[in-house]
C-alpha positions in Angstrom: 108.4 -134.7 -147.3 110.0 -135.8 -150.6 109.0 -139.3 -150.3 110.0 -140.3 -154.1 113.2 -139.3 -153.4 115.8 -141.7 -154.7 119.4 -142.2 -152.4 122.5 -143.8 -152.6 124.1 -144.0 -149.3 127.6 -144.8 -149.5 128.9 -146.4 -146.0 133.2 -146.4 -145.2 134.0 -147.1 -141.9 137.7 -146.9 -140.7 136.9 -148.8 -137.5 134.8 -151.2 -135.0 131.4 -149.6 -134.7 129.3 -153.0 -133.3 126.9 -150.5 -131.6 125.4 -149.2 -135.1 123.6 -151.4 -137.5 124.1 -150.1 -140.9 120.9 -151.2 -142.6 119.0 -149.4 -139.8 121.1 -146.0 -140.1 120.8 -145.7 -144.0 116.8 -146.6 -143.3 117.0 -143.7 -140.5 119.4 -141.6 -143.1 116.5 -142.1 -146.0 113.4 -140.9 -143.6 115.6 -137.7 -142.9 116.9 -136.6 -145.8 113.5 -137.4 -147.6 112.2 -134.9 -145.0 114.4 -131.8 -145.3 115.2 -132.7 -149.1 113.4 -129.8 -151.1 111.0 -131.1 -153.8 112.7 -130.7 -157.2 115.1 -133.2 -156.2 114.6 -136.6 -157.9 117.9 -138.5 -156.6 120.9 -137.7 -154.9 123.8 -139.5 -152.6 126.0 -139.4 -149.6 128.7 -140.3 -148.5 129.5 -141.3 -144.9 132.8 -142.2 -143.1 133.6 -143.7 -139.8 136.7 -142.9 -138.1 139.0 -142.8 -135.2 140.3 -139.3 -133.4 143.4 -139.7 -135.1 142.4 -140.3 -138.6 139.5 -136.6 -137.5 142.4 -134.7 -136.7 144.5 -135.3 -140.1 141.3 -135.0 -142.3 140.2 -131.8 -140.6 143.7 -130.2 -140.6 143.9 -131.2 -144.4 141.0 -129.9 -145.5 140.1 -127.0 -142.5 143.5 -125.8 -141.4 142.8 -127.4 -137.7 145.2 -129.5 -135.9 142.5 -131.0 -134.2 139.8 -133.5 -133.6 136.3 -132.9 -134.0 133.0 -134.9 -133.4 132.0 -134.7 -137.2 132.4 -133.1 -140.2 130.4 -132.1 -143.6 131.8 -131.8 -146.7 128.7 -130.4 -149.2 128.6 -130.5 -152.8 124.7 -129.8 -152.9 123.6 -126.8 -154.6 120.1 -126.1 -154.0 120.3 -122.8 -156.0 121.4 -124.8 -159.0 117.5 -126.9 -158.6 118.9 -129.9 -160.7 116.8 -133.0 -160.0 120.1 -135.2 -159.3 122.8 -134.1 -156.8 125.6 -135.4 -154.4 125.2 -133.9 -151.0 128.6 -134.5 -150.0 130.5 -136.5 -147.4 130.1 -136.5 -143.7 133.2 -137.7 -141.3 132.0 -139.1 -138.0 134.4 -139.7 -135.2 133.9 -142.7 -133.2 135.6 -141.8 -130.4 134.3 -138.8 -129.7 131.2 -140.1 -130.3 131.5 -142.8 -127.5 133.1 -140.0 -125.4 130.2 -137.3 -126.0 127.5 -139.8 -125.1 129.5 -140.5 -121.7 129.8 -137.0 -120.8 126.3 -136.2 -122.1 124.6 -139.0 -120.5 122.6 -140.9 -123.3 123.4 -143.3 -125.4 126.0 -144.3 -128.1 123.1 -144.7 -130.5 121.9 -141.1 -129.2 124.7 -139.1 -129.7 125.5 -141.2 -133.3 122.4 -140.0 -134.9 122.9 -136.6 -133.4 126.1 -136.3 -135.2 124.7 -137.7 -138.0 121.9 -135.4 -138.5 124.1 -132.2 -137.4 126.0 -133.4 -140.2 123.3 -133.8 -142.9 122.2 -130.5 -142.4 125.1 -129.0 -143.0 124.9 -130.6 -146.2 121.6 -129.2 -146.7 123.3 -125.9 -145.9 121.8 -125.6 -142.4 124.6 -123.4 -140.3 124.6 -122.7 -137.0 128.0 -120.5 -136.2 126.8 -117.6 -138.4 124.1 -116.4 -136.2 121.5 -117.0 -133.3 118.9 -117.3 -135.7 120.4 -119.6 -138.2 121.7 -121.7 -134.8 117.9 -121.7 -133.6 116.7 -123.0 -136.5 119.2 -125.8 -137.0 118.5 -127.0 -133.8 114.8 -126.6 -134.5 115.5 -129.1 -137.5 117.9 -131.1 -135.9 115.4 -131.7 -132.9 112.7 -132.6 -135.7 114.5 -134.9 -137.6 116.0 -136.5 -134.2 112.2 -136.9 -133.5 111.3 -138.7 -136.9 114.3 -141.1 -136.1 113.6 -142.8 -132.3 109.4 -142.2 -132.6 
């Protein structure tokens, strides 16, 4: 736990999200990326967008190729190979919509499936990668249940 860790959370949201409260989440957002942060970082920020499906679809055709919506996306600028004490992570795309529509279909909460987005997406930031093998996937979801944990205990 790199609890000295300085962060700058920067919020954008592109829509009407009354479920989340924003000083909670970047609270929330602190404890977890104070957890998986490694210890020679000193400070570092992040970036986090809320959108609709149709705003998703454009930004991940612009930047991935896809003509599609997706629940979230990472953007990371974080090199931990580099070991400075002061990086950007990166940015992290959330889709509303989906989000509502995931925690339907799941059967848990808005709230739920928010930070479960959000976490999946801070990971990846943190280089965490689960579509290049079973093991890389089990231990993502290893984390992800860990940090998940952290957040609603």
């Amino acid at each position: 736990m790199n609890s000295n860790l300085q962060i700058g959370i920067h919020w954008n949201s592109e829509v009407d999200f009354p479920e989340i409260s924003i000083p909670k989440a970047e609270k929330n957002l602190e404890k977890v990326i104070q957890f998986i942060s490694p210890d020679f970082l000193f400070g570092t920020e992040v970036s986090i967008l809320l959108t609709n499906d149709e705003q998703m679809e454009q930004i991940n055709f612009e930047r991935r190729g896809k003509k599609k919506t997706t629940d979230v996306l990472s953007f990371p600028i974080f090199n931990p190979e580099d070991r400075l004490p002061f990086q950007i992570l990166g940015e992290i795309v959330i889709s509303v919509d989906l989000c509502r529509i995931q925690a339907e279909e799941i059967g848990h909460s808005i709230l739920d499936e928010f930070y479960r987005l959000l976490v999946h997406g801070i990971l990846h930031l943190f280089g965490y990668d689960h579509e290049s093998n079973e093991e890389d996937a089990i231990l993502m979801r290893k984390k992800e249940d860990d940090c998940l944990e952290l957040i609603f205990s």
